[in-house]
Each structure stands twice: as C-alpha cells, then as structure tokens.
C-alpha positions in Angstrom: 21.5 0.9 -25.0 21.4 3.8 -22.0 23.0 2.7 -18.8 21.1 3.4 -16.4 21.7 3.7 -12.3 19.5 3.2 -9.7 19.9 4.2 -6.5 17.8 2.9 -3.8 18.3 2.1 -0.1 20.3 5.0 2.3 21.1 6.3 5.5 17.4 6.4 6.6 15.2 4.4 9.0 13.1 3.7 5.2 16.5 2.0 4.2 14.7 -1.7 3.5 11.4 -0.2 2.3 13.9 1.7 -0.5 15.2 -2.0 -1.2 11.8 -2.5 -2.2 11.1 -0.2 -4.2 14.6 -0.5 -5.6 14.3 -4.1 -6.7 10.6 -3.6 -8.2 11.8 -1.0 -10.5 15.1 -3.1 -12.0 13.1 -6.1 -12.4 10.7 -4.2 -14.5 12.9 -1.9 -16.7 13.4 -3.0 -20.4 16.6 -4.7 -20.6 15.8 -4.4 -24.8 16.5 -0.3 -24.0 18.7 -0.1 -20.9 21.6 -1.8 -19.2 20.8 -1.5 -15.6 23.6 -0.9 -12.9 22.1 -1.5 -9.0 23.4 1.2 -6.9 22.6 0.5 -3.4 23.5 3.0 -0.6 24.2 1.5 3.0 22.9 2.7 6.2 26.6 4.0 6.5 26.9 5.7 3.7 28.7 3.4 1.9 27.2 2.5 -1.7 27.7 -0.9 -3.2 26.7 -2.9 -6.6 26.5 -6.1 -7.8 23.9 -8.1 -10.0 22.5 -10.0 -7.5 20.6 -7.1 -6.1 17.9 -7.7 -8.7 16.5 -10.3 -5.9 15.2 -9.7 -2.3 17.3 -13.1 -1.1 19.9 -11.1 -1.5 19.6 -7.7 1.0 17.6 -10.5 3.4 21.3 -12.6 3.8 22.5 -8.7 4.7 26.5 -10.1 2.8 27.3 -6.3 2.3 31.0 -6.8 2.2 30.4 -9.1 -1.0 29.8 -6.4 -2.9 32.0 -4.0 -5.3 31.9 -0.5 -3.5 31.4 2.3 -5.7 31.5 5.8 -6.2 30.9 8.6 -9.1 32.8 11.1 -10.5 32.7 12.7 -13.9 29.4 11.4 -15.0 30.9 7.6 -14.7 30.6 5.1 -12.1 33.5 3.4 -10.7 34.5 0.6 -8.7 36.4 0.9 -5.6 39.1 -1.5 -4.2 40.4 0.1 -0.9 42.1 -2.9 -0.2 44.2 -2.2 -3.5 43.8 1.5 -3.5 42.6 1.7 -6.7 39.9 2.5 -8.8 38.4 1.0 -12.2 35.8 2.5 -14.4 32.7 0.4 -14.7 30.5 2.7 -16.6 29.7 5.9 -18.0 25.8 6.8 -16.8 23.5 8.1 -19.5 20.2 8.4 -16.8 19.6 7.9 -13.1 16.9 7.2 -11.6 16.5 7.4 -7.3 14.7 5.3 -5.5 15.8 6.1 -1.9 12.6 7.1 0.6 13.5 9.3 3.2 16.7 10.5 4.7 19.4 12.3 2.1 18.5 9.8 0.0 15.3 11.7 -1.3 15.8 15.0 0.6 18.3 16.1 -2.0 21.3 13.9 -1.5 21.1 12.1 -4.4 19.5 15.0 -6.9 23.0 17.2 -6.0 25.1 13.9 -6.4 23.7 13.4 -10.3 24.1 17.4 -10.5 27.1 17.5 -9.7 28.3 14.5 -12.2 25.7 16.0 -14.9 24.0 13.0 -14.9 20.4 13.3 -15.6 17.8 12.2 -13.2 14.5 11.0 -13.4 13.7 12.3 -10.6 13.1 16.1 -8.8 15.9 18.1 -8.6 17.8 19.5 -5.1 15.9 22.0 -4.0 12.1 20.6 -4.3 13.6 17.4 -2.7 14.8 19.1 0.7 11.8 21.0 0.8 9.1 18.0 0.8 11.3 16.5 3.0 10.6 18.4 5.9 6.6 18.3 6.7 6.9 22.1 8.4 8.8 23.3 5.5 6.2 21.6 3.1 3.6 23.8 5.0 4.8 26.7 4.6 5.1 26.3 0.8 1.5 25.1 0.3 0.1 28.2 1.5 2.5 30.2 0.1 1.1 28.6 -3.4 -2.6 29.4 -1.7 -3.1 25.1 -1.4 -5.0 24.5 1.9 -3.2 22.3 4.6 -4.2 21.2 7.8 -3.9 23.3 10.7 0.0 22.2 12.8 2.0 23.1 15.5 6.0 22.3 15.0 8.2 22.1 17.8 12.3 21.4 17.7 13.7 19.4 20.0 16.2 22.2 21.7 12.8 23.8 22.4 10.8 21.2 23.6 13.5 20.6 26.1 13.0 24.0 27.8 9.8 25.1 27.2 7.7 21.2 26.3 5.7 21.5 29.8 4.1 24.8 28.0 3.7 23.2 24.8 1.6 20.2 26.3 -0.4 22.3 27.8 -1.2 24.7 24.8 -2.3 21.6 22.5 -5.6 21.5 23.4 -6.0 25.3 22.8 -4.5 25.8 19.7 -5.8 22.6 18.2 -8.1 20.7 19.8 -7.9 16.8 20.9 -6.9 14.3 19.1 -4.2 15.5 17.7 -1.9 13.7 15.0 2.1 13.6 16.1 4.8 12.2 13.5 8.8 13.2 12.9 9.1 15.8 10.6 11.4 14.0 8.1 10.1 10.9 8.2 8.3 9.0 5.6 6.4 5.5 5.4 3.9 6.5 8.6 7.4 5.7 10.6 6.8 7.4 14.5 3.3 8.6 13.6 1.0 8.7 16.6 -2.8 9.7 17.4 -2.9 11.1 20.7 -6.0 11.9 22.4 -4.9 13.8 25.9 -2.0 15.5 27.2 -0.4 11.9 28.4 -0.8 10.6 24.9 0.7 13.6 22.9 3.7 13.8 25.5 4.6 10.0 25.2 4.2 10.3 21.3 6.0 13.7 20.6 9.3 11.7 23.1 9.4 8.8 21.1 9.2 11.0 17.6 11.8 12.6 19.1 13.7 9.1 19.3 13.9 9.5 15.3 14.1 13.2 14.5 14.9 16.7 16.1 11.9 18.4 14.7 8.2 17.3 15.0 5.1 18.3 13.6 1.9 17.8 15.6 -1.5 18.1 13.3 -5.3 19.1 14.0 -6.7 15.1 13.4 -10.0 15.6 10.9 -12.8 13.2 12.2 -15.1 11.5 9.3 -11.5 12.1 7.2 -10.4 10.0 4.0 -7.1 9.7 2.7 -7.0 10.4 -0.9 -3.8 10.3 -3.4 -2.6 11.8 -6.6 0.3 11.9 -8.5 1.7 13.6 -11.3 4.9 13.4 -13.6 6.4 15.3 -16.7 5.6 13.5 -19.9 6.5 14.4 -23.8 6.8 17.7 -22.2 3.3 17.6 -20.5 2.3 17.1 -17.1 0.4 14.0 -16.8 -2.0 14.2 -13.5 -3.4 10.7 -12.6 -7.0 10.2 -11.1 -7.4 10.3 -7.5 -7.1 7.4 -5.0 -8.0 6.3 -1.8 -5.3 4.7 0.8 -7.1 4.8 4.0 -10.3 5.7 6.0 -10.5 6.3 9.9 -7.7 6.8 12.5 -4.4 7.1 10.8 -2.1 4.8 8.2 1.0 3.6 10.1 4.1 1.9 9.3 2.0 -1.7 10.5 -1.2 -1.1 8.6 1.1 -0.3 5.3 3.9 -3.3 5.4 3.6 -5.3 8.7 0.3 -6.3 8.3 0.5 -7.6 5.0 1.1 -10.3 3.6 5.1 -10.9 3.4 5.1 -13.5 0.7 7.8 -12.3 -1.9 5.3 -11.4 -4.4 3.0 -9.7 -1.8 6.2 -7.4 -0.8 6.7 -6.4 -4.9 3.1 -4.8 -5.0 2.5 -1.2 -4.3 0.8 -0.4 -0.7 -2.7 0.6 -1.5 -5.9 1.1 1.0 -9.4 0.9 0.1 -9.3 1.3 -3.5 -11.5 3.8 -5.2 -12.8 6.6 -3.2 -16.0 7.8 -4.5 -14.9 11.8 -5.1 -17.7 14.1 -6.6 -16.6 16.0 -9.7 -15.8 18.9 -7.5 -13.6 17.5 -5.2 -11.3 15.3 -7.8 -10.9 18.4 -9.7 -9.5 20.0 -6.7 -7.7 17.4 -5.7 -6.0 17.1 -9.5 -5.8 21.1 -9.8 -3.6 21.1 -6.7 -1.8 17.9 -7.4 -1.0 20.1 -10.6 -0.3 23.8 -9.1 2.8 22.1 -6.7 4.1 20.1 -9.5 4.5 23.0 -11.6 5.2 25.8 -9.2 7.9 23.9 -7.9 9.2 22.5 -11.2 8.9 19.2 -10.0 10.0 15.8 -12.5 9.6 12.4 -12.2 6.3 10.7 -10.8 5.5 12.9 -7.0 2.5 11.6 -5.2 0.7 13.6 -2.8 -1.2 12.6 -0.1 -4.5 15.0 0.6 -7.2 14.4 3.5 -10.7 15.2 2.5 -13.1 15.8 5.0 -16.6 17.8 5.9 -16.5 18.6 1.6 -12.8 20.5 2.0 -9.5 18.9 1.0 -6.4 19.4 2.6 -2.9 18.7 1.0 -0.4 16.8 3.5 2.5 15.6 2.2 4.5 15.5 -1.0 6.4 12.3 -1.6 9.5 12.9 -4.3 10.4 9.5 -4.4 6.8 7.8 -4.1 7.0 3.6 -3.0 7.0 1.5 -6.5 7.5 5.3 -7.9 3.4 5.6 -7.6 3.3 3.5 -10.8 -0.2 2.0 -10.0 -1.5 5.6 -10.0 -1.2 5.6 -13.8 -1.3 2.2 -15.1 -3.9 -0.7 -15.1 -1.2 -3.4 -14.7 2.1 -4.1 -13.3 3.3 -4.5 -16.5 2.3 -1.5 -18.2 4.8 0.1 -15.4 7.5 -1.1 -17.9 6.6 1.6 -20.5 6.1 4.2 -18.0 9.4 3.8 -16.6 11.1 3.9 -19.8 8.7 7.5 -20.3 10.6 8.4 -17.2 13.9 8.0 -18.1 13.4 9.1 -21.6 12.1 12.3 -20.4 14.9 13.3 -17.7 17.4 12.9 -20.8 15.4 15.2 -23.0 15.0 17.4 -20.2 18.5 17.4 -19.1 19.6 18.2 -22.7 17.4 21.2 -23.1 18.7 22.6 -19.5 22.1 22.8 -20.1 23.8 25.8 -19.6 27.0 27.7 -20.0 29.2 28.4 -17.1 30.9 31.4 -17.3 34.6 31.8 -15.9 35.1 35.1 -14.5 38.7 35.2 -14.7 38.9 37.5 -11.2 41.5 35.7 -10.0 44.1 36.5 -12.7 43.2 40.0 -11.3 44.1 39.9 -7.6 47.5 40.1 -6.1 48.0 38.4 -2.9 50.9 37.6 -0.2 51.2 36.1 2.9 53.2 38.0 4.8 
C-alpha cells in the first residue's frame, strides 16, 4: 500500500478554497491502494496533520494547535514536538500529490519541496509552476509557443507609484474601455475587476494592489465565452479532455464561483462549473484541444492543468494555466464523482512511473580535494 501525502491549503489568500479541494481528493482516494497522510500548510507557514482533516468540521472549528506539526526530510515525513525538541518518524512517502491553489503553494513551493526529498509528485514540476503563476509571465510564454492571448498591459507596483497618473491615462489608447484588471498571482477570480473609465480602472488596479505587487490589466472581449480544457499525462500519453464552458458575459469572480452558491457541505465538495456545455464548432474545439495540448507538452507539464481560453468573434484566446486546478479538474474527464477515484489513482500511478524513469546520476566533481585555501 503507497503512502501517499497531500498537501493542500498555504500561505495564500486561496488557503480555504485549497482545504477544499484538499478534503475532496482524500475522501475519494482508494484506501484498498493507498494510506493517505493529510498534510496541511498554515497561512504561516506552518504545516500540520492529523486524521481528522478528512472532514470540513474540522478547518471550520480553525483548532490548529491540535494538530501534530510536521516537516520532511529525506523522502520521510516526520512529526515535530518543539515543546520536547524532538522529532519522530511518521512515514516514508512513496507519492505526493499538491493541492494548494495559489501562493508557493502551487507557484513551485511545493514541486522543489518533493524534489528536494525525491518524492515523486503528481503534480508539474518547479519551473512550469512559477511560470503559470504569474499571469504576465504566462503571456509571454504563450506567444513564445505561437498560442494567441489576449491583448495586456502589466504594471508593478514600484512603477505605478511614480508614473500610475500616465498609465491611467494611456488605458484607453492602448486598449480600449472596458478593460479587465486582476493581481497577477492570484487565482480563484480573487481582486478581479471590470472597469469601464479611468475612475473604475484606478480604483480596481489600488485595491489589486491591496493583494499583489504586480497587476495585469486585459483588453475585455464583448460577445466573449469562457471555455475550459484540461489535460494530464496518462500510460505515458497525454490525455486532452473535451472542452467546457464556465461562464458567459461580464467576468467570473470569486462571488459568482463560491459565494453564491450554495454552501451546504455537499454543495462545497462539487467542482465550480458555469453553464455546462458550450456549443464549439469542430474548428474551434480542435483549437482549443491543439493548444490545451502544445502548452502541456512544450512545457513538460504532469498531472491534470486546466486552462482557461476566451472565445470570441470565431478566435480563441488562451488565459490562464491552472497547475493545481480546483477538485484537480476531475469533472473534465469523468462522468461521475466517483469515477474520480480511478483517475486519481492514474495520477499517482503515473508520477511514480515517471519519477522512476527520471532519475538521474549526480556526479561529484571532487574540485574541492583540489583547492588549497587559508585564512590569513
């Protein structure tokens, strides 16, 4: 039986929407295959287990310090007792799998943690995780691989600060009103604003600012649809699923996605979905899947990535790449919930093959036993 880790929740403002996410997956992983050890990550950096964080009740009562701290090292996981100053093994981890949204969490925190203890993960590695996290960054890759993405302006907060009268002004020009502002490392529509004249973007890039130090401000598309895809590595294969709608008009924000639904326990388990299927012509899915496919493989990607396109006026536009997906974008390639227990075992299974085909010899250069040194 493989132990398995996941990590969920983080220093990030998607810390509880990770708890959701985290929960779903360990209540529906095979305990026949896998022994399942919670790893959840504080908002201070602090990570914690215990095996009553297979239920919400739990994170809602917000009894952190009843839980065993933890930390890894050498592949094993280990409880820590800083009260006692000492530390007991509690496991030796055979697969990881991250559910943390946003933050270090899924910009790479957690991929160089498992690296570093040569644990494999389910889950993309370092440098494909800091890159999606930063919106700007992700557009400057997509048209590097030639994959259309909406016209932008970025602006750093250092900048704004001198020269953000200028900017204001130069929105209109350069893009045309309305104009789409959101933090550049943000996920779950958190800080994302439509803003219509000068007033509007200038209130909604200061409160982005609130969150991050970089924000990206988008060309809005009218008649727009939002349209997702995912893909993951199976049997060797990348699996790309069918295309999806989410939302229509105006733009999807943090409300529209979890406020305003319904908050019943069950309710909060499901994935966040919009208006169901989106009626693509052949043309346009294949695009959409072609592209889904390109990034995924250009970018050596693993684990289920969604990415979220706009498709508008007969042209689609890529948007955002989501590493760690909510619910891991299970309900883009199954029929039923629990059909998502055999597609996270694929998962798992196939970061283990794949970390065992990877490895790679390190090679000692000695050059130290060559160099003669003194203080003087």
């Amino acid at each position: 039986m493989r132990k398995v880790a996941v990590l969920f929740g983080g220093k990030s403002c998607e810390n509880e929407i990770s708890v959701l996410t985290g929960v779903f997956v360990m209540n529906l992983l095979d305990r026949e295959k896998y022994s399942v050890l919670p790893v959840y990550i504080h908002t201070d950096g602090v990570s914690y287990t215990s095996p009553k964080m297979t239920s919400l009740d739990t994170f809602k009562q917000k009894k952190y310090h009843e839980f065993q701290r933890v930390i890894f090292d050498g592949g094993w996981l280990y409880a820590f007792q800083p009260e006692k100053k000492r530390v007991k093994k509690l496991a030796k981890i055979d697969v990881a799998l991250n559910c943390c949204h946003g933050g270090l969490g899924e910009g790479g925190g957690v991929s160089a943690l498992m690296e570093l203890n040569g644990i494999p993960l389910a889950s993309p590695d370092l440098t494909a995780s800091g890159v999606f996290m930063d919106k700007c960054t992700t557009k400057t890759v997509l048209r590097g691989l030639g994959v259309p993405t909406v016209d932008y302006v970025r602006v750093n907060e250092r900048d704004y600060k001198k020269r953000g009268a200028f900017l204001i002004k130069s929105i209109e020009g350069r893009l045309k009103y309305p104009v789409v502002i959101k933090p550049a490392h943000l996920g779950s529509s958190i800080g994302i604003a439509l803003a219509g004249n000068e007033a509007e973007a200038k209130a909604a890039i200061e409160n982005a600012f609130l969150l991050d130090d970089r924000v990206i401000i988008e060309k809005y598309l009218a008649d727009k649809q939002d349209v997702n895809c995912a893909a993951c590595m199976l049997k060797g294969e990348i699996c790309v699923s069918e295309p999806e709608a989410a939302f229509g008009e105006g733009i999807y924000s943090f409300e529209e996605k979890y406020v305003n639904k319904k908050t019943d326990r069950a309710s909060a388990m499901q994935p966040i979905k919009g208006g169901g299927r989106y009626a693509l012509n052949g043309e346009l899915r294949d695009k959409i899947r072609a592209y889904t496919r390109t990034v995924y493989k250009r970018m050596n990607l693993r684990g289920a990535v969604r990415m979220d396109f706009l498709v508008s006026k007969g042209e689609v536009y890529l948007c955002e790449v989501n590493t760690v997906p909510g619910s891991l974008a299970y309900y883009l390639f199954c029929e039923r919930i629990l059909d998502a227990r055999a597609f996270f075992s694929d998962l798992l299974e196939e970061a283990v093959l794949l970390h065992q085909e990877s490895r790679k010899q390190l090679v000692h250069t000695g050059i130290l036993n060559t160099v003669s040194w003194q203080r003087k």
